[in-house]
C-alpha positions in Angstrom: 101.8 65.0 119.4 105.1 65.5 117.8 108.6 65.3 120.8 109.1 68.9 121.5 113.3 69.6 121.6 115.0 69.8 124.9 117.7 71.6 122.6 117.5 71.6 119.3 115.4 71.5 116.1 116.4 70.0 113.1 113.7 71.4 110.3 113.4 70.0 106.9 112.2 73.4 104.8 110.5 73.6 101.5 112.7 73.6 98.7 115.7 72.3 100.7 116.2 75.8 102.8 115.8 75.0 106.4 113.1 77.0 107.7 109.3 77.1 109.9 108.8 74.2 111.7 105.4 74.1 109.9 106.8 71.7 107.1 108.5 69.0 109.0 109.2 66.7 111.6 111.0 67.4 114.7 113.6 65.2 116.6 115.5 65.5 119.8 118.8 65.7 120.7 120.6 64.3 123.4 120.4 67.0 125.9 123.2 67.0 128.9 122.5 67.1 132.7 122.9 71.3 132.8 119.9 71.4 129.9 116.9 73.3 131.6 113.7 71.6 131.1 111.4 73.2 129.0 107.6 73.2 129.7 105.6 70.8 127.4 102.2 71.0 126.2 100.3 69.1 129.2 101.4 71.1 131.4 99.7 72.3 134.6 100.5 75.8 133.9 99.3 76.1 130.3 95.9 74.8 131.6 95.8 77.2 134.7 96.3 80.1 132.3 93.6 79.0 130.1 91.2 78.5 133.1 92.2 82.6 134.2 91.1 83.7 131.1 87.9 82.7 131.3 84.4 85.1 131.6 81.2 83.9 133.1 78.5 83.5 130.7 80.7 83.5 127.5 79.8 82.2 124.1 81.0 79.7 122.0 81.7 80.5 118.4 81.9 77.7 116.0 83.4 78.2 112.6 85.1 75.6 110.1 87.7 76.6 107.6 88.4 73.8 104.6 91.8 74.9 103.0 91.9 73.0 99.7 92.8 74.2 95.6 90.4 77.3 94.6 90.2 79.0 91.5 90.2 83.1 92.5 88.9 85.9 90.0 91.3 89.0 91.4 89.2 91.6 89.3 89.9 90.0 85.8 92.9 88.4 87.0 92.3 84.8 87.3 94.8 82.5 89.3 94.4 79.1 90.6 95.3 78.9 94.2 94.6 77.5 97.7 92.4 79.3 99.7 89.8 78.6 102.4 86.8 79.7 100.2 86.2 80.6 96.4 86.6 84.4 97.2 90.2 86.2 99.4 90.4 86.8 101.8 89.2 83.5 104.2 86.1 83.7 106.1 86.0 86.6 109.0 85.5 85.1 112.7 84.0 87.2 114.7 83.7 86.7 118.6 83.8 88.9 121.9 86.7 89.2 124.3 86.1 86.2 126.4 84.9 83.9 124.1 85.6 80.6 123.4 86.1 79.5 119.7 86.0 76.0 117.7 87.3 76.0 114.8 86.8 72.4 113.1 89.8 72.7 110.1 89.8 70.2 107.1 92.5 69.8 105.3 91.3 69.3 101.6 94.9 70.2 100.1 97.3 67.9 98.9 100.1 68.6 102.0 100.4 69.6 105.4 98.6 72.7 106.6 98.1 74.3 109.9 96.6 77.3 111.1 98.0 80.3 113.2 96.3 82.8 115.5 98.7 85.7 115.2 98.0 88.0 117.9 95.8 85.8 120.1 97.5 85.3 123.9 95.8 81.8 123.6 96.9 78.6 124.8 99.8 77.1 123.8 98.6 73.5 122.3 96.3 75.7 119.9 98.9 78.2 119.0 99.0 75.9 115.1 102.8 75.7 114.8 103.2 72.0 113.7 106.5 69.9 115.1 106.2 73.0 118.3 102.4 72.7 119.6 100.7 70.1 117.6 101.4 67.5 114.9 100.8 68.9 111.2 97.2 69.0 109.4 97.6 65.8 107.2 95.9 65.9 103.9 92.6 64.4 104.3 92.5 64.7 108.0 91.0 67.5 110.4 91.5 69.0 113.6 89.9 71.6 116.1 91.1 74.5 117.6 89.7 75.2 121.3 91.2 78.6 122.8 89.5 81.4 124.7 90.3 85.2 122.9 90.8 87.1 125.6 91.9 90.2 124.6 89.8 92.7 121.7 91.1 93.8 118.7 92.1 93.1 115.2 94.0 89.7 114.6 94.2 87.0 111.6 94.7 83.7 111.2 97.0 82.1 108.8 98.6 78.7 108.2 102.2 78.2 109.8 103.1 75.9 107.5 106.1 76.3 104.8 105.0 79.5 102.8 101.1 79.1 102.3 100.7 82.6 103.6 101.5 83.8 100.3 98.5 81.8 98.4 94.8 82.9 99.9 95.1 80.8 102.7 94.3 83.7 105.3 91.5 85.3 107.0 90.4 87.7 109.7 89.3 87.3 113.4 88.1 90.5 115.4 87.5 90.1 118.6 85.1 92.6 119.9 85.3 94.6 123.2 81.6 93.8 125.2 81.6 97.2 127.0 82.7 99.4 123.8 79.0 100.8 122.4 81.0 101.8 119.1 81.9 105.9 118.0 81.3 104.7 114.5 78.7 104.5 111.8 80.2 101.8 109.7 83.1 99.3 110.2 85.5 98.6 107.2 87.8 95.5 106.8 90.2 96.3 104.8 93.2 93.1 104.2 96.2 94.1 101.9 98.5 91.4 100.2 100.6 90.8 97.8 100.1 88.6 95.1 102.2 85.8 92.7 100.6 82.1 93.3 98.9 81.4 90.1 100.8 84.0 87.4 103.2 81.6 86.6 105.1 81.3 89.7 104.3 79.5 92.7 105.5 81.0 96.4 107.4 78.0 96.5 108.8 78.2 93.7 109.9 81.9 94.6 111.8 80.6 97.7 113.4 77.5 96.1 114.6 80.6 93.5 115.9 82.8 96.1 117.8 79.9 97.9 119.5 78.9 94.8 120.4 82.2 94.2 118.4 83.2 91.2 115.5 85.9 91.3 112.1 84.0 91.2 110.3 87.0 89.9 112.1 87.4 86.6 113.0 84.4 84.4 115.6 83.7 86.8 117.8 86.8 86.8 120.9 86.5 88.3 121.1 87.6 92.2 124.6 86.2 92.6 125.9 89.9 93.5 123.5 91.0 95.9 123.1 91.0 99.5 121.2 92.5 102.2 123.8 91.5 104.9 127.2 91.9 104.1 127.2 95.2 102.2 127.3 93.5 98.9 126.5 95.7 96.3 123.0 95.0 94.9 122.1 95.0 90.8 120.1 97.4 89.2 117.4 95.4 89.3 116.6 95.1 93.1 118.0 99.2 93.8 114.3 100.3 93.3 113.0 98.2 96.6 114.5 100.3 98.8 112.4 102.4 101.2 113.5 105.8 102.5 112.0 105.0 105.6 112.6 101.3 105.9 115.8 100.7 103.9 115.8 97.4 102.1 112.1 97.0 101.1 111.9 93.3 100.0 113.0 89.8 98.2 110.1 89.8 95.8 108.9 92.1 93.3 105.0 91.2 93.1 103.0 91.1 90.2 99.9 92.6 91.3 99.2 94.1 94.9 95.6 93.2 96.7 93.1 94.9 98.7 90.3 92.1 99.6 91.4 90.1 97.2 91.1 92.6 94.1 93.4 94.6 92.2 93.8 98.0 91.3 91.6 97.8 88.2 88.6 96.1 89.9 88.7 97.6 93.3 86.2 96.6 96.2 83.7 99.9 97.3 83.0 101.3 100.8 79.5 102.6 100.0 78.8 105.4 102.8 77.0 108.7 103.9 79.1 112.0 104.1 80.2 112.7 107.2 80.0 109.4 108.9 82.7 108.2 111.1 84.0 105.1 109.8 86.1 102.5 111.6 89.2 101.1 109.4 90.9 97.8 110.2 93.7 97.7 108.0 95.6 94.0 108.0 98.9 93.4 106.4 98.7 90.1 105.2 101.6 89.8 102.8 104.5 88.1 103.0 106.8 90.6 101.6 105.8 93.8 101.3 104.9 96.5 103.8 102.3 99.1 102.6 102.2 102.9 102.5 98.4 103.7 103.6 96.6 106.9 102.9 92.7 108.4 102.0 92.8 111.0 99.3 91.3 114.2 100.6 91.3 112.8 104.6 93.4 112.8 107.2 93.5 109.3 109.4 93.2 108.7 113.2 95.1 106.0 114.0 93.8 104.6 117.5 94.6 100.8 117.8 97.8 99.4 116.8 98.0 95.8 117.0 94.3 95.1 119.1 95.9 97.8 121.4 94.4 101.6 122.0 97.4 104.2 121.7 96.9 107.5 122.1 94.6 108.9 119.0 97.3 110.0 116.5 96.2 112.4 113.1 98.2 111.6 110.0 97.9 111.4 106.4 99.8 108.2 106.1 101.1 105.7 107.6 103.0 102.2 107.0 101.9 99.0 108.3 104.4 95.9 107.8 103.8 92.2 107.6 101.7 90.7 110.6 100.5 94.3 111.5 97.1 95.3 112.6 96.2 99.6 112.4 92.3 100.5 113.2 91.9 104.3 112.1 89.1 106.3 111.9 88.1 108.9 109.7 85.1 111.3 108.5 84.7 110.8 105.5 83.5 113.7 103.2 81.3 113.9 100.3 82.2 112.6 97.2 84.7 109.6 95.9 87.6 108.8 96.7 90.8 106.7 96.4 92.3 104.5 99.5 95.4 103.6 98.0 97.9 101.1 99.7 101.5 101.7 98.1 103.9 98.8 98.3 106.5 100.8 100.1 110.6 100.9 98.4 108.4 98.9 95.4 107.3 99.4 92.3 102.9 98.9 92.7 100.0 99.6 94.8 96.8 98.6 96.2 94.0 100.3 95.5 89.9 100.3 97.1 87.6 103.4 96.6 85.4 105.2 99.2 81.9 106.4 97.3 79.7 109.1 99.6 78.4 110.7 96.6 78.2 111.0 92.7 81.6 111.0 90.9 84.2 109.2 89.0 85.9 106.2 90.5 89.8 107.1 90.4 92.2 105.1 88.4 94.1 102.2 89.1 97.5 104.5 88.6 95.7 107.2 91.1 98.7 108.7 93.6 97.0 110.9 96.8 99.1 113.5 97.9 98.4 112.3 101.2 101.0 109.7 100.7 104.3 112.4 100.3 102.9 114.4 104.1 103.2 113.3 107.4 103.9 109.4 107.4 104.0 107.5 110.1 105.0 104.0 111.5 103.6 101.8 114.1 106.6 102.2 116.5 105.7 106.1 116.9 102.9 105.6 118.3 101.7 106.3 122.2 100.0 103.4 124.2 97.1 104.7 126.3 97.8 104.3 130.2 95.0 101.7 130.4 97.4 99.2 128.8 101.0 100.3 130.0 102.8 97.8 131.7 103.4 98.1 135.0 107.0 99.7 136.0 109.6 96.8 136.7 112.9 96.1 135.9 113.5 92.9 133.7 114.4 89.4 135.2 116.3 88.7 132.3 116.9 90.3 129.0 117.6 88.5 125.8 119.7 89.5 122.8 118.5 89.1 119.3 120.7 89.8 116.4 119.4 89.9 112.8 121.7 89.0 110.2 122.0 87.0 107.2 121.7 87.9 103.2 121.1 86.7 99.5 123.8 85.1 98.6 123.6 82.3 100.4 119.7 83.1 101.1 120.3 82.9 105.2 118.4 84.5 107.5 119.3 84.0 111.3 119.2 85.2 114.9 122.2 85.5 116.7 124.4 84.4 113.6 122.0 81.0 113.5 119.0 79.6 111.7 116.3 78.2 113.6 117.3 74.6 113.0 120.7 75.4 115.1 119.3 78.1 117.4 119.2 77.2 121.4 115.5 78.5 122.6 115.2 81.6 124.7 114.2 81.3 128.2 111.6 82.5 130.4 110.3 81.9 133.5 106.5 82.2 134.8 106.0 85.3 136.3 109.4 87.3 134.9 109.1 90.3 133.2 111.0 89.6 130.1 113.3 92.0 128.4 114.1 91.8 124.2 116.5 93.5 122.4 116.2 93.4 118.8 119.1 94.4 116.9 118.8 94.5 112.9 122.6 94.4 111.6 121.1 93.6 107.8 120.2 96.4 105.5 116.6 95.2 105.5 113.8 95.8 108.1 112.5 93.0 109.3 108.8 92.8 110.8 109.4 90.5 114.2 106.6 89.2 115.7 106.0 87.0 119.1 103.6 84.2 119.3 101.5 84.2 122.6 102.4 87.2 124.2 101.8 91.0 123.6 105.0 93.5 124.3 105.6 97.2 125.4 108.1 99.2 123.1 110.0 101.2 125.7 109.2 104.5 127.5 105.7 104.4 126.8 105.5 103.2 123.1 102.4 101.0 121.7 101.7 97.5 123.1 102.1 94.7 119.9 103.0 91.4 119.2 104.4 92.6 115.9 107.3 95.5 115.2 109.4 96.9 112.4 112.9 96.8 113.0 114.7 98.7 110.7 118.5 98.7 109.6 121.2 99.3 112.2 118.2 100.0 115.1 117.8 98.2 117.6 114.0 98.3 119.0 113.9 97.1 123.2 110.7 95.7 124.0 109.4 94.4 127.9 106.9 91.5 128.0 105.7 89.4 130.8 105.7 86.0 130.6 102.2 85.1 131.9 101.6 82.5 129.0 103.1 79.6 129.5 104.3 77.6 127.0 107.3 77.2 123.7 106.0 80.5 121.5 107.7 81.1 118.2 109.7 84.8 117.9 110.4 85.2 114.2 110.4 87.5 111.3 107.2 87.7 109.3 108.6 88.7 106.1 107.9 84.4 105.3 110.6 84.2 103.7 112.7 85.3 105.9 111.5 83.1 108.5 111.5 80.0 105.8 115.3 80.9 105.7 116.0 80.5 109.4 115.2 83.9 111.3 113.1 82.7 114.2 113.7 81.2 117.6 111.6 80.2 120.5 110.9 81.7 123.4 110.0 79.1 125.7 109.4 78.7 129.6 111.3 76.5 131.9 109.9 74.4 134.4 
């Protein structure tokens, strides 16, 4: 198991800009006699909190993902890639709250992988965060992950390892509530992406492009006058991804936007009965992009946020960001019609179709109205009272500054990169206090490993939440997870370029 840093981490990142600690070693430094310790990975504690979370009579769900070079067929788009199958997304897990899982990984690619349980309060040594809680996948070698899921909901796992998010390499795990009988009739996955890996670009050659300050998206046009942090102006070229709601929308300027792993022009079909209620499970699994979400002709009930219920909230539309998790529902009526996923302050959507009836299927181009009503984010939303936190003041309250730009491509905390930053720290038992203050002119999606958090005064529980420019979003957690958890942007590039810390408990 790889030294975990009493201080520091020194990260070598793909394409020479520091970044996750998925693509390299990890060395100590020196650390003086006023250093707290830090827990480590055999600790006591991390095993107590495992033992707690287990339920008498539990299952265990077995499942093996084999990351390795696929071809893909996007809906006449053809792209080699890596993926976990011949099909995007990966394979859906499926347990119940309680569960243990094993998940026997092989690593058939020619690098490091790892794999990620975003949203899972798991243990710590299976939290797949190479040089943090385990050694990297090698290539040719394999290795199991052994965690109880305690909590329902809607998650996905995804590798945490340079920027393979933005290949195929991620799938779904829903973890179902035993004592929920359902209010549906039919149950619809629905994973949205975006999409370059195999169209003549690589995502790694799209973040060696941004850090040398060319745009890796077209023929290498000159970004040398923009920024997104230092009120640079920006060319012509990048003015379009801007977002009324979220301001600067995005590095990357996609070639094709996915819905299960199909484009616009071959999209995937929810076949169903009019008037059935059907359960949505929308997952944002791009790297860059946040989507705009609506049903032409409907109106959505957004109930979970996250794996979380929040009070039931009726819009038309609403935006999910990168490493968010909405379940709606809706009644759907007769006839066909278009759920369209726009690639919000971009150019591009998504698109799948819901058929109850006879009917043309919509075109790729198709715009619902839906889309220019009431739109709402994730940070509106209501928790229900069975999942407040409790009342408490904070035991100590941590400060995190966004910053950074284009030019150089830096993204940091606290005016650092990850490879410089001094770890947040916690103690067992705290309640836990984050301020998250975006001083770019981008939002930035920041998500917490191991832990879910309470937006203040009685907003949605999450591990994942858009922070916009010049907000600052306060969130509570409590640290009953002990362990060294990753805090970080999931726009991946963003996080390649330094913006993520870690939270981590002291002895």
């Amino acid at each position: 198991m790889s030294p975990l840093l009493t201080r520091r981490r020194v990260i070598a990142g793909v394409a020479g800009v520091a970044g996750l600690a998925g693509t390299a070693g990890v060395v100590a430094v020196a650390a003086n006699r006023d250093t707290p310790k830090m827990i480590n990975l055999t600790a006591e504690a991390i095993r107590r909190a495992e033992r707690a979370r287990q339920r008498p009579g539990a299952a265990t769900v077995r499942a093996t993902l084999s990351p390795r070079p696929v071809t893909l067929d996007l809906g006449g788009v053809t792209v080699d890639t890596w993926g976990y199958t011949e099909d995007a997304p990966g394979p859906l897990i499926r347990a119940k709250a309680g569960d243990r899982l094993r998940v026997d990984v092989v690593n058939e690619l020619p690098t490091d992988t790892s794999v990620h349980w975003h949203g899972i309060a798991l243990r710590n040594d299976m939290d797949g965060v190479p040089g943090v809680t385990q050694d990297p996948i090698g290539a040719g070698e394999r290795f199991t992950y052994d965690f109880i899921a305690p909590h329902p909901g809607t998650y996905f796992y995804h590798p945490h390892s340079g920027v393979q998010l933005d290949r195929a390499l991620h799938g779904v795990l829903i973890v179902d509530d035993p004592n929920d009988a359902g209010r549906y009739d039919q149950e619809w996955i629905v994973v949205l992406d975006d999409w370059v890996d195999g169209t003549g670009r690589t995502p790694d050659d799209v973040l060696a492009a941004l850090g040398d300050g060319t745009d890796g998206m077209h023929g290498g046009h000159d970004i040398s006058g923009m920024d997104h942090g230092d009120g640079m102006p920006m060319d012509d070229s990048m003015e379009a991804m801007i977002s009324p709601l979220l301001g600067g929308a995005g590095d990357v300027d996609y070639p094709h936007y996915l819905i299960n792993g199909r484009v616009p022009a071959a999209p995937v079909t929810l076949t169903a009965r009019p008037r059935q209620r059907v359960r949505i499970r929308l997952v944002n699994a791009a790297s860059d992009t946040a989507f705009r979400v609506a049903l032409g002709g409907h109106r959505l009930t957004v109930t979970h946020s996250d794996g979380f219920p929040v009070v039931p909230d009726v819009t038309d539309a609403l935006v999910v960001g990168m490493g968010e998790r909405v379940d709606v529902e809706v009644v759907v009526a007769d006839g066909v019609f278009p759920l369209v996923a726009v690639a919000e302050g971009k150019m591009g959507q998504a698109l799948a179709v819901v058929r109850t009836g006879g009917g043309s299927a919509p075109s790729a181009e198709v715009r619902p109205a839906e889309l220019d009503r009431r739109v709402i984010l994730t940070n509106q939303l209501r928790a229900t009272e069975e999942v407040w936190l409790p009342q408490r003041e904070p035991d100590r309250t941590h400060d995190l500054v966004l910053g950074g730009g284009m030019m150089p491509y830096r993204w940091t905390i606290n005016g650092k990169t990850f490879a410089d930053a001094e770890p947040f720290l916690a103690g067992e038992g705290e309640r836990v206090r984050l301020r998250m203050t975006n001083q770019t002119t981008m939002f930035h999606p920041m998500h917490v490993h191991g832990h879910t958090f309470a937006l203040r005064d009685g907003g949605p529980r999450k591990d994942t939440v858009i922070v916009t420019p010049n907000q600052t979003v306060t969130v509570d957690l409590d640290a009953d997870n002990p362990g060294q958890w990753m805090t970080h942007c999931h726009n991946i590039y963003h996080a390649e370029a330094g913006m993520m810390i870690n939270l981590a408990y002291q002895l």
